[in-house]
C-alpha positions in Angstrom: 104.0 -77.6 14.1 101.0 -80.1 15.2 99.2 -76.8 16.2 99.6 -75.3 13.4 98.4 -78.4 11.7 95.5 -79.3 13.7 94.3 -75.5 12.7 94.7 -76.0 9.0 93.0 -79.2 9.3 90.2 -77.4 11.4 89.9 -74.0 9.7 90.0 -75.5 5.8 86.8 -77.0 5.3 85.2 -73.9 6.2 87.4 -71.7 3.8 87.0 -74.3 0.6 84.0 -72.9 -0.5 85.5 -69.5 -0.8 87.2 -68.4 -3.8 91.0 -69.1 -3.7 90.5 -70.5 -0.1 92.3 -68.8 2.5 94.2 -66.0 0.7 90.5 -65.1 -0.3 89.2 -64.8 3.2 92.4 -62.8 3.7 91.5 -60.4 0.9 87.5 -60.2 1.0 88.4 -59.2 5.1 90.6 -56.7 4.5 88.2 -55.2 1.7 85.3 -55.2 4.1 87.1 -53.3 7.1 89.4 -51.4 4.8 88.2 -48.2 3.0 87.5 -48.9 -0.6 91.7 -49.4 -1.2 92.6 -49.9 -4.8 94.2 -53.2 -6.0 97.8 -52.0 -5.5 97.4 -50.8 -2.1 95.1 -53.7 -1.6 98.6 -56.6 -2.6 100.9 -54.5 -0.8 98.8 -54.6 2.7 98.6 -58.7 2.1 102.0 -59.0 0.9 100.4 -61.2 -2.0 102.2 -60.4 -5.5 100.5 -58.1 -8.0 99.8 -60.2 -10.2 98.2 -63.0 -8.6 96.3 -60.4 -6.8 95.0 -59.5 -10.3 93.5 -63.5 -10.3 92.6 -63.3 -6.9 90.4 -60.6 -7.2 89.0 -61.7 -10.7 87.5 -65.0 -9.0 85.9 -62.9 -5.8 84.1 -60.8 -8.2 83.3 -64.0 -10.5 81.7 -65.2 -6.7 80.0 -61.6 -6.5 81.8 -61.1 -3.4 83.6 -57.7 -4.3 83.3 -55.1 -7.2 85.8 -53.3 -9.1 84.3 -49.4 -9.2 86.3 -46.2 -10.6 87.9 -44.4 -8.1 85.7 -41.0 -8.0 89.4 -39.2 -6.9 91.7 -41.0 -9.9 89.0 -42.4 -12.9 92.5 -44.2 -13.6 91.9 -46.3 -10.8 89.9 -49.2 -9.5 88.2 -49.3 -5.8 88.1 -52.6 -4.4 84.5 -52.6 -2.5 82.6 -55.7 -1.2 79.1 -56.4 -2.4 76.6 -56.9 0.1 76.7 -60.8 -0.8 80.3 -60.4 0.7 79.8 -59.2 3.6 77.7 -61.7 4.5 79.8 -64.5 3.5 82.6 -62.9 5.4 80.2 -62.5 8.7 79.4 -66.7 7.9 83.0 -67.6 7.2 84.0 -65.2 10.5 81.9 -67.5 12.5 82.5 -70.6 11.4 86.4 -69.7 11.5 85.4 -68.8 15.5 84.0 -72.3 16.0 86.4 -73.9 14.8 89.0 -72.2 16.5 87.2 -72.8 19.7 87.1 -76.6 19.2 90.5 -76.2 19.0 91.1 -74.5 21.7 88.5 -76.1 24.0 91.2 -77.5 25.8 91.8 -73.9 27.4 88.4 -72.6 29.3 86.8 -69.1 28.1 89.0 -67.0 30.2 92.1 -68.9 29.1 90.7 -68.4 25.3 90.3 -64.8 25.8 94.1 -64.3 27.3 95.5 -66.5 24.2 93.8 -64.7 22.2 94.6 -61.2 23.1 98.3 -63.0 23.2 97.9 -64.0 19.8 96.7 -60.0 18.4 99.2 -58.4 20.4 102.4 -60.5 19.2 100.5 -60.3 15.5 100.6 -56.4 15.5 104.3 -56.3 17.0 105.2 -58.7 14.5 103.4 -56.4 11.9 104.7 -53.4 12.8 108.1 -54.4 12.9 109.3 -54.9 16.2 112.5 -56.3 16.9 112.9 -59.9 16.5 109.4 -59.5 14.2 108.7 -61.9 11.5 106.3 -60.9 8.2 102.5 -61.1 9.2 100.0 -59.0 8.9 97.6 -58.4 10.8 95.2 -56.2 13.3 93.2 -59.2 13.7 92.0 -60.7 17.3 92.4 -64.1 15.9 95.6 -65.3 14.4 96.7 -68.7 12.3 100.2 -69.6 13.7 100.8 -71.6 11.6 100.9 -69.8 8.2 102.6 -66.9 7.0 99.9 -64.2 7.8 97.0 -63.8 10.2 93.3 -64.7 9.5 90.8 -61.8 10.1 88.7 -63.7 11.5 87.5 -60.6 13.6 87.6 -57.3 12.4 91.7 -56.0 11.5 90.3 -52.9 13.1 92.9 -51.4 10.8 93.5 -52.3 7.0 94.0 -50.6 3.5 93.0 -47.7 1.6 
C-alpha cells in the first residue's frame, strides 16, 4: 500500500491540471490510441459508468481536448475524437507521468525499470483479459498504477476502443 501511495502522491500533481484528473488521462488516452469509439463503447472499455462518462467527456471538450462528431456510419451516434490540443496534452501529461514514475522507481537501475515494467504490462493484460485469479483493470499499457483500480496509459494501450 506505501507504493501505491508514494505513486498517487508522485503522479497527482501532474494530472490536476487535467480535466477530472486521472479518470481524464484515462479517457483522453484511450481516445487518442483508440479509433474514434463512440461514448458507450468508450465507458464500457474504462469500466466508468454511463453517466458520469457523459460529465466526463462534457469537461474534456469544455478543455478542447476531444470533440463529439456524428458518426459518418450511424448519424445517431457520437464519435469521440481528440483535438489536436489533446494530443499534445496527452504526449506532455505521458511524459511527465514517465518522470515521475522514474523518480519512483529510481531505486531500480534502467535495466531493472525496463523488466518491472514489462512485469507490470504483462500482469495488466492478464488481468484484463481475464485470466484466472485476474482482478478488473484495464489496460494494454506499458506503464501501470498498482495502486488504483485501472492502469494509466501512460504509453500507448496499443489496443483500446472503437
Amino acid at each position: 500500500m506505501a507504493v501505491a501511495h508514494a505513486y498517487r502522491t508522485a503522479v497527482s500533481p501532474v494530472l490536476a491540471g487535467v480535466a477530472q484528473g486521472a479518470r481524464g488521462f484515462q479517457t483522453l488516452a484511450a481516445v487518442v490510441e483508440g479509433d474514434g469509439p463512440n461514448q458507450v463503447a468508450l465507458a464500457g472499455y474504462l469500466r466508468i459508468d454511463r453517466t458520469v462518462m457523459t460529465y466526463l467527456l462534457d469537461d474534456l471538450v469544455a478543455a478542447g481536448l476531444v470533440e463529439r462528431r456524428l458518426d459518418p456510419a450511424d448519424r445517431r451516434r457520437r464519435r469521440i475524437v481528440a483535438t489536436p490540443l489533446g494530443v499534445e496534452t496527452l504526449r506532455d501529461l505521458q511524459r511527465q507521468v514517465r518522470a515521475a514514475e522514474d523518480a519512483l522507481l529510481s531505486v531500480f537501475d534502467e535495466d531493472e525499470r525496463a523488466v518491472f515494467r514489462s512485469l507490470l504490462a504483462r500482469l495488466a493484460r492478464t488481468v484484463a483479459e481475464g485470466e484466472p485469479g485476474g482482478l478488473s483493470c484495464e489496460v494494454g499499457a506499458d506503464s501501470c498504477d498498482v495502486g488504483a483500480d485501472s492502469c494509466d496509459a501512460t504509453v500507448s494501450p496499443g489496443r483500446g476502443p472503437g
